[in-house]
PDB file of N, CA, C, O and CB in Angstrom:
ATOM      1  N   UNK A   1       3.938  -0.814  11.572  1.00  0.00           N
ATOM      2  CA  UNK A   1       4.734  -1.721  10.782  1.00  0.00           C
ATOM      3  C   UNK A   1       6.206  -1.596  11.177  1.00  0.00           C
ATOM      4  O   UNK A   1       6.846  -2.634  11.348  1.00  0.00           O
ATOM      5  CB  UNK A   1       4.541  -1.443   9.284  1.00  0.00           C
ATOM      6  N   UNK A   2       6.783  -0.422  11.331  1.00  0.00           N
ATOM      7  CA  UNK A   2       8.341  -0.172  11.327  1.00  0.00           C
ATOM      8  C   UNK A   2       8.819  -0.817  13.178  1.00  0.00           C
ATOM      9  O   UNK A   2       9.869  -1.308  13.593  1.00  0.00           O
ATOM     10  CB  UNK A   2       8.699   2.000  10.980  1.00  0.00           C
ATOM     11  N   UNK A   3       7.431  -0.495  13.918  1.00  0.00           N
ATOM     12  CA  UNK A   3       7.484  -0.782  15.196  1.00  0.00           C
ATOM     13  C   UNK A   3       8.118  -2.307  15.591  1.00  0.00           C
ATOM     14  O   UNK A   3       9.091  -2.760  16.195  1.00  0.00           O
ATOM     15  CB  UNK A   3       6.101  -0.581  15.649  1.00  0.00           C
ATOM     16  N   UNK A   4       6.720  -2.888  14.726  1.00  0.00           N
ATOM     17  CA  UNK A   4       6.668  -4.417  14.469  1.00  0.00           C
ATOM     18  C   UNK A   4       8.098  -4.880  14.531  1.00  0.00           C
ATOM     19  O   UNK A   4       8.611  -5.506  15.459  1.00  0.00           O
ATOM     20  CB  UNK A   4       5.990  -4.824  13.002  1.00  0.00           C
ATOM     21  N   UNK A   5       8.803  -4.395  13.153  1.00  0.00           N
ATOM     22  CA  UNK A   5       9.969  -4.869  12.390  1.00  0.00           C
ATOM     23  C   UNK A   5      11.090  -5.107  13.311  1.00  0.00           C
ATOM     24  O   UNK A   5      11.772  -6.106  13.539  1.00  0.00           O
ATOM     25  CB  UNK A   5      10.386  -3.887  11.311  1.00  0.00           C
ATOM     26  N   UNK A   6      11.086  -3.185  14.055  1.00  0.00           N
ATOM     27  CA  UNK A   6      11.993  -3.142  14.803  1.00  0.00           C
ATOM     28  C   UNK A   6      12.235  -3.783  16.062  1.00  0.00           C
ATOM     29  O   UNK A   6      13.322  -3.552  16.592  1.00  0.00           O
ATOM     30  CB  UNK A   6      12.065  -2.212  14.891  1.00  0.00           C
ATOM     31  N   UNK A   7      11.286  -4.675  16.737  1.00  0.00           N
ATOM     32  CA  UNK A   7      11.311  -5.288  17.850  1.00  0.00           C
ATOM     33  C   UNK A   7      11.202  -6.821  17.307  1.00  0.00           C
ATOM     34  O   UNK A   7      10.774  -7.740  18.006  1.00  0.00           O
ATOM     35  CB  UNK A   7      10.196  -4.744  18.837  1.00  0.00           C
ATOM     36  N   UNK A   8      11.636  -6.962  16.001  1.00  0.00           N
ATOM     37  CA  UNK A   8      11.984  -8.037  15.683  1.00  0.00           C
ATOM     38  C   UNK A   8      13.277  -8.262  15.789  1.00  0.00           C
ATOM     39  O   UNK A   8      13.772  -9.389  15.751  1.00  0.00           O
ATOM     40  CB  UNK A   8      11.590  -8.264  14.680  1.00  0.00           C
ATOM     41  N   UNK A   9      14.141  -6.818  15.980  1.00  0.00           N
ATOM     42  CA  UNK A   9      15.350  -7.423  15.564  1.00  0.00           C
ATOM     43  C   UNK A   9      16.198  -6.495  14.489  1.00  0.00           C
ATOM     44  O   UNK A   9      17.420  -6.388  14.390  1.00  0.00           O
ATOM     45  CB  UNK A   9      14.974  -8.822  14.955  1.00  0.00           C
ATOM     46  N   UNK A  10      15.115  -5.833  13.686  1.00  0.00           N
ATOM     47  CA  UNK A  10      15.477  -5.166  12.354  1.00  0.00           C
ATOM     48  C   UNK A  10      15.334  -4.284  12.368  1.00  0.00           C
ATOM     49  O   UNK A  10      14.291  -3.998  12.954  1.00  0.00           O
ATOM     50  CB  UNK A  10      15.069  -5.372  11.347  1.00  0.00           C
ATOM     51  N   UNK A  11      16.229  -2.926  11.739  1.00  0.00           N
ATOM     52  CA  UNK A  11      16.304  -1.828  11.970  1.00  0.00           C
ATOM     53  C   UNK A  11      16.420  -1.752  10.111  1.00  0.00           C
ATOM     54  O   UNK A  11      16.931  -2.441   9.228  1.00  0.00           O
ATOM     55  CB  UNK A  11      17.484  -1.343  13.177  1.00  0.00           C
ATOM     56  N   UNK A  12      15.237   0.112  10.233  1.00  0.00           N
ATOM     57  CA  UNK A  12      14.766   0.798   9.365  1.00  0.00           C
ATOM     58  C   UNK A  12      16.344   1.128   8.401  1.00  0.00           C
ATOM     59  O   UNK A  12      17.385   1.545   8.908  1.00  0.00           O
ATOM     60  CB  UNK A  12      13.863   2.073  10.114  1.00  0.00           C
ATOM     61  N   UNK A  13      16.199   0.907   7.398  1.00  0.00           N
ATOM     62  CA  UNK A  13      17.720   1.150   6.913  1.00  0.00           C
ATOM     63  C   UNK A  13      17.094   2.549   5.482  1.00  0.00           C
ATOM     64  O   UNK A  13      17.930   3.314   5.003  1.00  0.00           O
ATOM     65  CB  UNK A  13      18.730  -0.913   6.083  1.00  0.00           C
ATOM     66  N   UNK A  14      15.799   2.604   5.100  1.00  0.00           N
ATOM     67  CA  UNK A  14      14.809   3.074   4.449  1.00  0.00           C
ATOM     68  C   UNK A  14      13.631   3.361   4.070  1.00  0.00           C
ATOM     69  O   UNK A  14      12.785   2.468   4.118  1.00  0.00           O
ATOM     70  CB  UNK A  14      14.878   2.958   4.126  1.00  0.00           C
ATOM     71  N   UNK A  15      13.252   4.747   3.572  1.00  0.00           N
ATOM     72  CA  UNK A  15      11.530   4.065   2.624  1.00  0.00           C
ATOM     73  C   UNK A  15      11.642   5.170   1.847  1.00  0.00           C
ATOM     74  O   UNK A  15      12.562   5.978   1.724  1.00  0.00           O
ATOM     75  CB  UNK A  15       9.572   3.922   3.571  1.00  0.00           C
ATOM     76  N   UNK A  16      10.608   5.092   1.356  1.00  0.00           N
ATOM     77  CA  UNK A  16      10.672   5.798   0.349  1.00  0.00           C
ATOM     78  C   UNK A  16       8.994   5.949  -0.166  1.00  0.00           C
ATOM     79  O   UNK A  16       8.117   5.154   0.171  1.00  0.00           O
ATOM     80  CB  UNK A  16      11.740   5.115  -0.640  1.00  0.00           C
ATOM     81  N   UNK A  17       8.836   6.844  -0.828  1.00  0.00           N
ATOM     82  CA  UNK A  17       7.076   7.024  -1.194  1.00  0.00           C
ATOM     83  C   UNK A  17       6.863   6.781  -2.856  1.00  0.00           C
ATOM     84  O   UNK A  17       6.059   7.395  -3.558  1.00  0.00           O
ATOM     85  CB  UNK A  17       6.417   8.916  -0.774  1.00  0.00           C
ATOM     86  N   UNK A  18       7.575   5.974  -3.192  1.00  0.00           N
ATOM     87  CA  UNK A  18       7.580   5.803  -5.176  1.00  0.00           C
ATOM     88  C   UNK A  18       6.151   5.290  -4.984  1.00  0.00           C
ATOM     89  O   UNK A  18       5.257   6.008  -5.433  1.00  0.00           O
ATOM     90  CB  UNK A  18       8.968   4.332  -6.263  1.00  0.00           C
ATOM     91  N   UNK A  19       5.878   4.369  -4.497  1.00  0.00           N
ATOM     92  CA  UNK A  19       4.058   3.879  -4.460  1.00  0.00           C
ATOM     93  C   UNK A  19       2.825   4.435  -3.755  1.00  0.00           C
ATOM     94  O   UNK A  19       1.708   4.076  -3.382  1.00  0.00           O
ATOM     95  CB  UNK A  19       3.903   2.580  -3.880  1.00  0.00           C
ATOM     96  N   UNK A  20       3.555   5.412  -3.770  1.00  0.00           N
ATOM     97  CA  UNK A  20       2.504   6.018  -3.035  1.00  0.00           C
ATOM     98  C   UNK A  20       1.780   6.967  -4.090  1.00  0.00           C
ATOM     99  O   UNK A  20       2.323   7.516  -5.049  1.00  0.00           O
ATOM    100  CB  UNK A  20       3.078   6.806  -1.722  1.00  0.00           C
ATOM    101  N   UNK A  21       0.047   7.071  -3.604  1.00  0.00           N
ATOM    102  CA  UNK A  21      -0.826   7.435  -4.515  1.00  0.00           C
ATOM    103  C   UNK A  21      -2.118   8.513  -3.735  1.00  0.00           C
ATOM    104  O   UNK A  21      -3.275   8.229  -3.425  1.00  0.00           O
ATOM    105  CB  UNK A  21      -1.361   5.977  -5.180  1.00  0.00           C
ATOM    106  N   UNK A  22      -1.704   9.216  -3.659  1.00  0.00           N
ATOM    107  CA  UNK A  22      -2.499  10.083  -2.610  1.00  0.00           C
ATOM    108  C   UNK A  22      -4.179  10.424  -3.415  1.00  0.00           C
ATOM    109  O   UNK A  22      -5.057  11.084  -2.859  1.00  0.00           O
ATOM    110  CB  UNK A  22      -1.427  11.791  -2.269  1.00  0.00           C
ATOM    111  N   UNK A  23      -4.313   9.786  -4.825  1.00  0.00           N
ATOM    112  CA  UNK A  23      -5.528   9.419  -4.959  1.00  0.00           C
ATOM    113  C   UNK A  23      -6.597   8.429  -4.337  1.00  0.00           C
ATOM    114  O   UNK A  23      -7.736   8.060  -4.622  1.00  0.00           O
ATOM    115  CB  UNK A  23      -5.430   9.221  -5.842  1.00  0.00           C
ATOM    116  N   UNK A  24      -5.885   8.243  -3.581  1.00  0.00           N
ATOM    117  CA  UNK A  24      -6.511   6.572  -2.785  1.00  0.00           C
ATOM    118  C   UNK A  24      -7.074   6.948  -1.855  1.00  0.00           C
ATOM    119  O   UNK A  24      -6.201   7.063  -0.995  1.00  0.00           O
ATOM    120  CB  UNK A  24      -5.482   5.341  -2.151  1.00  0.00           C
ATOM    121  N   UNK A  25      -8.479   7.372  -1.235  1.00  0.00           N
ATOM    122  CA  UNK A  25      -8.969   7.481  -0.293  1.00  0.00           C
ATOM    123  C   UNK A  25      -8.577   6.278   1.126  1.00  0.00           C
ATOM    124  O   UNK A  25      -8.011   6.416   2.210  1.00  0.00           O
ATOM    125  CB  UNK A  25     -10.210   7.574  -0.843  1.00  0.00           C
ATOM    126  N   UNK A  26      -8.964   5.579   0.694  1.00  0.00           N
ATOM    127  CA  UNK A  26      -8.728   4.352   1.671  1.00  0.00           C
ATOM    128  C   UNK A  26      -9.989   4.198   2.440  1.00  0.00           C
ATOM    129  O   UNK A  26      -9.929   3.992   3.653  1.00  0.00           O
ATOM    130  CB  UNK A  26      -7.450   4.563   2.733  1.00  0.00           C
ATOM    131  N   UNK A  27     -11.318   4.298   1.718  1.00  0.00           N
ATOM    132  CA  UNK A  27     -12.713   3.808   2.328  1.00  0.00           C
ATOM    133  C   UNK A  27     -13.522   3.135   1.215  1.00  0.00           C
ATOM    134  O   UNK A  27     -14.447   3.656   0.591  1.00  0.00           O
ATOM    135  CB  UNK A  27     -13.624   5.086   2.960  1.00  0.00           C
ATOM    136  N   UNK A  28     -13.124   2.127   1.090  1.00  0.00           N
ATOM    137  CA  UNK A  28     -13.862   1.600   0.228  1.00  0.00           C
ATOM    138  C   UNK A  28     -14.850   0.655   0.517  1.00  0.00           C
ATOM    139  O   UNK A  28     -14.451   0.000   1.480  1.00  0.00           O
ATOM    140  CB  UNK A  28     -13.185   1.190  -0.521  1.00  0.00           C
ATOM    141  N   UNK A  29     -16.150   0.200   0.078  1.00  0.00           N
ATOM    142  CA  UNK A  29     -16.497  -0.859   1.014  1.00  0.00           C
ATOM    143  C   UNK A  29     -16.271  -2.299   0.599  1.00  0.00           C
ATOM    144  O   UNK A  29     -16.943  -3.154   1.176  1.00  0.00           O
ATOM    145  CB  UNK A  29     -17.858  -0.720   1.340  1.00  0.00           C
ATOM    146  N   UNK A  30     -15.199  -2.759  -0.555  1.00  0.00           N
ATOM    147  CA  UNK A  30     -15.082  -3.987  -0.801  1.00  0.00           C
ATOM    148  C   UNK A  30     -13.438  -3.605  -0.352  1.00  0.00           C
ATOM    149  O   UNK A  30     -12.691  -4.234  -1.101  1.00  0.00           O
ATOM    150  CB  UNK A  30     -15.638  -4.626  -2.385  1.00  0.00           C
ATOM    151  N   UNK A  31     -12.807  -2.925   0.453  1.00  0.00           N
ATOM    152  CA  UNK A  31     -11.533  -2.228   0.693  1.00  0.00           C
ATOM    153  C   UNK A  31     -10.390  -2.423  -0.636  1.00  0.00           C
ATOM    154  O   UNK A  31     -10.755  -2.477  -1.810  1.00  0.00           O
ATOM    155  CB  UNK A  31     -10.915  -2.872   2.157  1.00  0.00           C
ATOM    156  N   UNK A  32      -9.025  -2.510  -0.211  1.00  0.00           N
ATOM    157  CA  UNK A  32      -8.296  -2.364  -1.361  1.00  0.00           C
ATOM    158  C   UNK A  32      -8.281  -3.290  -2.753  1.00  0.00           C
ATOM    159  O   UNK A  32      -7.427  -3.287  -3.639  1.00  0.00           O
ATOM    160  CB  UNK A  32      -7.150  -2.360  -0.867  1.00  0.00           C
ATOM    161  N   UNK A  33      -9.180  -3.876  -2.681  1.00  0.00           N
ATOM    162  CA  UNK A  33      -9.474  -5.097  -3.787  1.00  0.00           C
ATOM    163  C   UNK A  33     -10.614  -4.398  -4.920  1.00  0.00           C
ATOM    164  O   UNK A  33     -10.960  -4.749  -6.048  1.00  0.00           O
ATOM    165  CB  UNK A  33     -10.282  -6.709  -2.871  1.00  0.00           C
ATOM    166  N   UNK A  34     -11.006  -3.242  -4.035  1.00  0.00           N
ATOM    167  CA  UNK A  34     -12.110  -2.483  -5.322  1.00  0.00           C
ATOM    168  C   UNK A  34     -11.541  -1.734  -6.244  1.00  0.00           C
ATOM    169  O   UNK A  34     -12.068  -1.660  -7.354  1.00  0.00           O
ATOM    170  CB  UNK A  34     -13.199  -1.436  -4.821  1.00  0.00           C
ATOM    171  N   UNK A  35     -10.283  -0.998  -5.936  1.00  0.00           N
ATOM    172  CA  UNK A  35      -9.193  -0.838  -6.890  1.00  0.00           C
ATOM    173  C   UNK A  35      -8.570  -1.679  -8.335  1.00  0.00           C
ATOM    174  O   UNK A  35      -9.110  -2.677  -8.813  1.00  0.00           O
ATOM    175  CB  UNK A  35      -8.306  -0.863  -6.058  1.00  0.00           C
ATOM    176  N   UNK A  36      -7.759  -1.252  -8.691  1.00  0.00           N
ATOM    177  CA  UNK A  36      -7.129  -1.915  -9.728  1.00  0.00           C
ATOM    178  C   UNK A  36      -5.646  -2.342  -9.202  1.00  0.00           C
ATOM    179  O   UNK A  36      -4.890  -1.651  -8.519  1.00  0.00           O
ATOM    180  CB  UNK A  36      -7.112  -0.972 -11.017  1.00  0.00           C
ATOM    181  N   UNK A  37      -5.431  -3.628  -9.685  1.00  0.00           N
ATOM    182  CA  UNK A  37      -5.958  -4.479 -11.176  1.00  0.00           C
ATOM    183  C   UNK A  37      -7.102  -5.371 -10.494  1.00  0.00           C
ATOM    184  O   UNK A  37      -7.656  -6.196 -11.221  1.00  0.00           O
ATOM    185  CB  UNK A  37      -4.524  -5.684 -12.099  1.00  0.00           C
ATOM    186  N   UNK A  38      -7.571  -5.254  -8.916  1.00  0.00           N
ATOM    187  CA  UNK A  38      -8.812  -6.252  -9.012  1.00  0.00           C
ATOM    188  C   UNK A  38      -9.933  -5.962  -9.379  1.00  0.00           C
ATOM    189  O   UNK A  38     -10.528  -6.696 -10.168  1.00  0.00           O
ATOM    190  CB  UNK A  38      -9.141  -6.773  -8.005  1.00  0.00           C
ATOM    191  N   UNK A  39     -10.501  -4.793  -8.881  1.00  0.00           N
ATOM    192  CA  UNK A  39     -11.692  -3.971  -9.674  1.00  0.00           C
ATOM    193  C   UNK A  39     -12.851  -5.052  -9.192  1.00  0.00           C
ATOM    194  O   UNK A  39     -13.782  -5.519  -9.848  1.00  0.00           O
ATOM    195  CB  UNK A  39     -11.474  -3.791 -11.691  1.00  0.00           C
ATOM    196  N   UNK A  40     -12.500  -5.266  -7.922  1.00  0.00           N
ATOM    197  CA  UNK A  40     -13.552  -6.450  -6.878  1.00  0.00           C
ATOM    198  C   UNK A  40     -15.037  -6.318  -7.755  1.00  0.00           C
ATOM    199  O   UNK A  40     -15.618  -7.338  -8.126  1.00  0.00           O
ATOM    200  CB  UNK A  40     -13.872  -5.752  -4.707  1.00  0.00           C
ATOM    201  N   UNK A  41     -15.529  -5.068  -8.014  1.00  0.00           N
ATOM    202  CA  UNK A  41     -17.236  -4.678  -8.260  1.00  0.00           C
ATOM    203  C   UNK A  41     -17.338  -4.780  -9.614  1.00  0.00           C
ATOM    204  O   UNK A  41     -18.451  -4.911 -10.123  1.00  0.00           O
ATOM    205  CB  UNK A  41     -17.827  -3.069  -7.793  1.00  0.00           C
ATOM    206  N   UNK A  42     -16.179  -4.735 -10.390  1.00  0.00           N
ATOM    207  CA  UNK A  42     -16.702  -5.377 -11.876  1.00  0.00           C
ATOM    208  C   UNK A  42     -17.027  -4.105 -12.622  1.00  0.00           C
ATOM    209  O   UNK A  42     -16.353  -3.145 -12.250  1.00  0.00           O
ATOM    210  CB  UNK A  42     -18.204  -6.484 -11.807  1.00  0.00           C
ATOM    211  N   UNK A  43     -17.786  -3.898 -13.464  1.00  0.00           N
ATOM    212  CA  UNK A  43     -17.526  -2.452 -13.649  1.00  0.00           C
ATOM    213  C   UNK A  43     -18.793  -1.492 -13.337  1.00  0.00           C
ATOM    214  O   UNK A  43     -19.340  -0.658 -14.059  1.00  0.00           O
ATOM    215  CB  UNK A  43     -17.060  -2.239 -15.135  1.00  0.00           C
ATOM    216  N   UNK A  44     -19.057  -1.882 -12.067  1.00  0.00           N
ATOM    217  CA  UNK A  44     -19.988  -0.463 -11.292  1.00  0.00           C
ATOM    218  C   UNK A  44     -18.713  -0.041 -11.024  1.00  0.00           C
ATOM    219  O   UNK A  44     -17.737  -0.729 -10.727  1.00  0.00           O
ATOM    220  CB  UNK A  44     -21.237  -0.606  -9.714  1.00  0.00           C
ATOM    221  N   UNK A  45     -18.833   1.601 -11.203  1.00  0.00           N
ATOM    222  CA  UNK A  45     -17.792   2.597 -11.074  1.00  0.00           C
ATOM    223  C   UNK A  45     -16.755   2.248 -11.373  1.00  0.00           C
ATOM    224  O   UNK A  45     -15.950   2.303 -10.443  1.00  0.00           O
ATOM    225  CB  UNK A  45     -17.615   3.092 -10.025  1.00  0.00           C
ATOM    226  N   UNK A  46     -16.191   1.720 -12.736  1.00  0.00           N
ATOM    227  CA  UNK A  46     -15.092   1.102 -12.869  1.00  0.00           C
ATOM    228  C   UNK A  46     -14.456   2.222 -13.194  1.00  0.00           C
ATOM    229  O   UNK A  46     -13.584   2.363 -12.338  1.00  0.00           O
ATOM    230  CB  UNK A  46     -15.016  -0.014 -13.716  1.00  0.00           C
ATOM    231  N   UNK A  47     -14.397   3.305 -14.137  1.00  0.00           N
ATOM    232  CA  UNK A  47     -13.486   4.430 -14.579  1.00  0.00           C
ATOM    233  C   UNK A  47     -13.323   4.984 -13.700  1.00  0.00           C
ATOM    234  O   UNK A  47     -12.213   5.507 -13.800  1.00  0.00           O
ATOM    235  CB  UNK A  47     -13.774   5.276 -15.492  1.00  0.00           C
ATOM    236  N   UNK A  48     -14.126   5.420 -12.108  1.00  0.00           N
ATOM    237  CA  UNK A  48     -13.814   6.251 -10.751  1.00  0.00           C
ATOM    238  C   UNK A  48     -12.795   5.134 -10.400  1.00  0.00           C
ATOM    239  O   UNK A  48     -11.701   5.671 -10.233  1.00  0.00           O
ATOM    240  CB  UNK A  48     -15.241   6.584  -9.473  1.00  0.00           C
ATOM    241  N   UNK A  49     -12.741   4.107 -10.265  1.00  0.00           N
ATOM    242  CA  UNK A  49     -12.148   3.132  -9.518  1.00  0.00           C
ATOM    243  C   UNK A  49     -10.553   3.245 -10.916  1.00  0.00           C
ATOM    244  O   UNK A  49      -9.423   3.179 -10.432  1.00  0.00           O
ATOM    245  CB  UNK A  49     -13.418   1.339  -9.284  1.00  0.00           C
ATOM    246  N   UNK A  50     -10.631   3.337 -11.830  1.00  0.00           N
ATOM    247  CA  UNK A  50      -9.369   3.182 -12.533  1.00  0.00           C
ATOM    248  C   UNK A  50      -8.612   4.608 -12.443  1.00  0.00           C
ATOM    249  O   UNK A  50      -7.402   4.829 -12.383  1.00  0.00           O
ATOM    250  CB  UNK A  50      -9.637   2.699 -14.100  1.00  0.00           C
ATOM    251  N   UNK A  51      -9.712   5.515 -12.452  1.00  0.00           N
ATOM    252  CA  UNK A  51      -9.046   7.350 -12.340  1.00  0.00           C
ATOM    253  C   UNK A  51      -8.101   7.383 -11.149  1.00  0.00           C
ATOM    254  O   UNK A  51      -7.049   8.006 -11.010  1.00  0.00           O
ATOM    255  CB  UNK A  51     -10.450   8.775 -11.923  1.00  0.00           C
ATOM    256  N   UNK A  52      -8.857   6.405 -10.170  1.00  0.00           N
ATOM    257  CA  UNK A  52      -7.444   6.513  -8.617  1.00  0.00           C
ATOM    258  C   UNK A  52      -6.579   5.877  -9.062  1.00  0.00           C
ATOM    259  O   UNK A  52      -5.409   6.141  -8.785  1.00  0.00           O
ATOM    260  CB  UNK A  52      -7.655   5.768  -6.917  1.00  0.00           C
ATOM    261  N   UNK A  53      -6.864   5.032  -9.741  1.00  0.00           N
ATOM    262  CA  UNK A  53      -5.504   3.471  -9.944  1.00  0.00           C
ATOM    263  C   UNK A  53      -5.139   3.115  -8.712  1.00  0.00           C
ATOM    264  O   UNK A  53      -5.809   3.518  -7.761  1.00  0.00           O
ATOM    265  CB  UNK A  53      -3.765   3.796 -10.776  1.00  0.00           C
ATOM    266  N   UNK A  54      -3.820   2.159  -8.478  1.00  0.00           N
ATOM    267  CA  UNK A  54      -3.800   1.142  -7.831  1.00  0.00           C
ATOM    268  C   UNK A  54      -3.798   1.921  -6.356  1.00  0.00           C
ATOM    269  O   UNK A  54      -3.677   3.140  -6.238  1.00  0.00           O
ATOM    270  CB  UNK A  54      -2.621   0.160  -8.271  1.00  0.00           C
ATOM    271  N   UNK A  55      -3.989   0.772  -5.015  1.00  0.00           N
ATOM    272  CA  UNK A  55      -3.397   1.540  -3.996  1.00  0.00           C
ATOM    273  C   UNK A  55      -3.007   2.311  -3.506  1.00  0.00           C
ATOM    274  O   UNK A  55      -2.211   2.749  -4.337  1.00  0.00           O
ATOM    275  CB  UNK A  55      -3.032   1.498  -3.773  1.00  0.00           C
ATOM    276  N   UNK A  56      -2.914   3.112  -2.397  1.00  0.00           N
ATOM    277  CA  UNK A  56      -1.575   3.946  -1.866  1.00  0.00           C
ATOM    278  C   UNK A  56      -0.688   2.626  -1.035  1.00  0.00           C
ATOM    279  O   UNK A  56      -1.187   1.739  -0.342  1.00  0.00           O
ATOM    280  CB  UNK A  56      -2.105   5.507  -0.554  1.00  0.00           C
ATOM    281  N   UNK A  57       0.677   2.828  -1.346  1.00  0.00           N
ATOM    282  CA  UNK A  57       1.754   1.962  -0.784  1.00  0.00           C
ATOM    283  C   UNK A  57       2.745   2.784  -0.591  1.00  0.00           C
ATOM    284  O   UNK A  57       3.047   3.878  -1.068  1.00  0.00           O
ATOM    285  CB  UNK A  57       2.196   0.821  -1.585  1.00  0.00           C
ATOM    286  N   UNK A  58       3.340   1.883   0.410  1.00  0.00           N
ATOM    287  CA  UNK A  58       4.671   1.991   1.231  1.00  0.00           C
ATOM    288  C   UNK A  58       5.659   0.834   0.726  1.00  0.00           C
ATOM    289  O   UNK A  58       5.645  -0.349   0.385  1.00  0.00           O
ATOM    290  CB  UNK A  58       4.371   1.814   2.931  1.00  0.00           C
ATOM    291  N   UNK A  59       6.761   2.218   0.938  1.00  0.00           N
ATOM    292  CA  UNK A  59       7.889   0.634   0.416  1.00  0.00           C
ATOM    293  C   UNK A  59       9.266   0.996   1.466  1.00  0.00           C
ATOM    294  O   UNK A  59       9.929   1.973   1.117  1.00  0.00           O
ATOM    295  CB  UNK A  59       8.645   0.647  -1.958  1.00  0.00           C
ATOM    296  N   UNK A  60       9.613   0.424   2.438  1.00  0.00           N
ATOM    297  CA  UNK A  60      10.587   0.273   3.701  1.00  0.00           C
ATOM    298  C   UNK A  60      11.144  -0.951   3.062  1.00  0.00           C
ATOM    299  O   UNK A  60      10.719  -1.789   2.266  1.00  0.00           O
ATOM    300  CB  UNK A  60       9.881   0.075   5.410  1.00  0.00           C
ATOM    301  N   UNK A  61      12.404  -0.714   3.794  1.00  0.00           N
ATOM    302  CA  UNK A  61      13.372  -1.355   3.371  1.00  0.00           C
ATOM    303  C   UNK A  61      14.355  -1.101   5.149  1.00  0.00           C
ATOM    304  O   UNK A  61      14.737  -0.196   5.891  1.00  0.00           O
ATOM    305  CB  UNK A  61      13.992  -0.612   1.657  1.00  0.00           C
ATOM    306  N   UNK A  62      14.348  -2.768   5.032  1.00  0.00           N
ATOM    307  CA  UNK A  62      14.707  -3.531   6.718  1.00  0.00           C
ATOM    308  C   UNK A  62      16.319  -4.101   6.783  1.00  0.00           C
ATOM    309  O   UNK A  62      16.906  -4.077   5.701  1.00  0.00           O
ATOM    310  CB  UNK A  62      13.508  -5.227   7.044  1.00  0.00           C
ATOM    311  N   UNK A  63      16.780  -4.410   7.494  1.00  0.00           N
ATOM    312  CA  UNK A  63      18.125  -5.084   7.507  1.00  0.00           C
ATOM    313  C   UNK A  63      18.279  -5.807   8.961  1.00  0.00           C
ATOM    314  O   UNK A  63      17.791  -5.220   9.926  1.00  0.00           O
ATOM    315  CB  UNK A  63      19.372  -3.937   7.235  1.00  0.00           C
ATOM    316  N   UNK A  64      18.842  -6.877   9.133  1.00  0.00           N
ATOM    317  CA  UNK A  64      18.824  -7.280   9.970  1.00  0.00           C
ATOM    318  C   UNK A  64      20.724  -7.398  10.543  1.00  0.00           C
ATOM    319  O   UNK A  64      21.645  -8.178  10.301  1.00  0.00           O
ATOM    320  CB  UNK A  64      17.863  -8.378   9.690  1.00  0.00           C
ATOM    321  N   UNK A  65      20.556  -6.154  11.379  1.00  0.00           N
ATOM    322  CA  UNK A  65      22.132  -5.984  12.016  1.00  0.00           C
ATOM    323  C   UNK A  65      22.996  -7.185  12.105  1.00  0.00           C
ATOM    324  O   UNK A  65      22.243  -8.091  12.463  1.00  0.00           O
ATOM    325  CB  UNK A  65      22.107  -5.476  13.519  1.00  0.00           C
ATOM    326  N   UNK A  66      23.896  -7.534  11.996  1.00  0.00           N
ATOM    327  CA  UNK A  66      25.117  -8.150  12.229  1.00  0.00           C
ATOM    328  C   UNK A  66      25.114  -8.302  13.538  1.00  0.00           C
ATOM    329  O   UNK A  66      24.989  -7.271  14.199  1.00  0.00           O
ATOM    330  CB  UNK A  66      26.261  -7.486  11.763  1.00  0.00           C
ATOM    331  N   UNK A  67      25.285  -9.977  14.464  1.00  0.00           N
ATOM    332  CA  UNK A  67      25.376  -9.752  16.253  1.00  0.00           C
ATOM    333  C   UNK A  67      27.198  -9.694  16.265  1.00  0.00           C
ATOM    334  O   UNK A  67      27.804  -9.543  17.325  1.00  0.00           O
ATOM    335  CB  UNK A  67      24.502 -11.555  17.499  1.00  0.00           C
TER     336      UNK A  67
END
């Protein structure tokens, strides 16, 4: 992602880990939509699926230099 950004043009000015949730495996088989608030499966395993809560996320923060 930061790679992406940066060969756009835009340089990393931040990030930070506030969304980040290291309960989140990240193998799901309906992937991040089996989580909450979508809870894709309805409530097979809904309390395992609410005990992780939402996602793990990233939050970067871009700027695009002055020419």
């Amino acid at each position: 992602m930061v790679k992406l950004a940066t060969d756009a043009g835009f340089a990393l000015e931040g990030q930070s880990e506030i969304n980040a949730n290291p309960q989140d495996t990240k193998d799901y088989a309906q992937g991040v939509w089996t989580l909450p608030p979508a809870l894709k499966l309805g409530n097979e395993d809904k309390a395992k699926y609410l005990a992780i809560g939402e996602s793990d996320r990233m939050t970067l923060r871009f700027v695009k230099p002055a020419k």
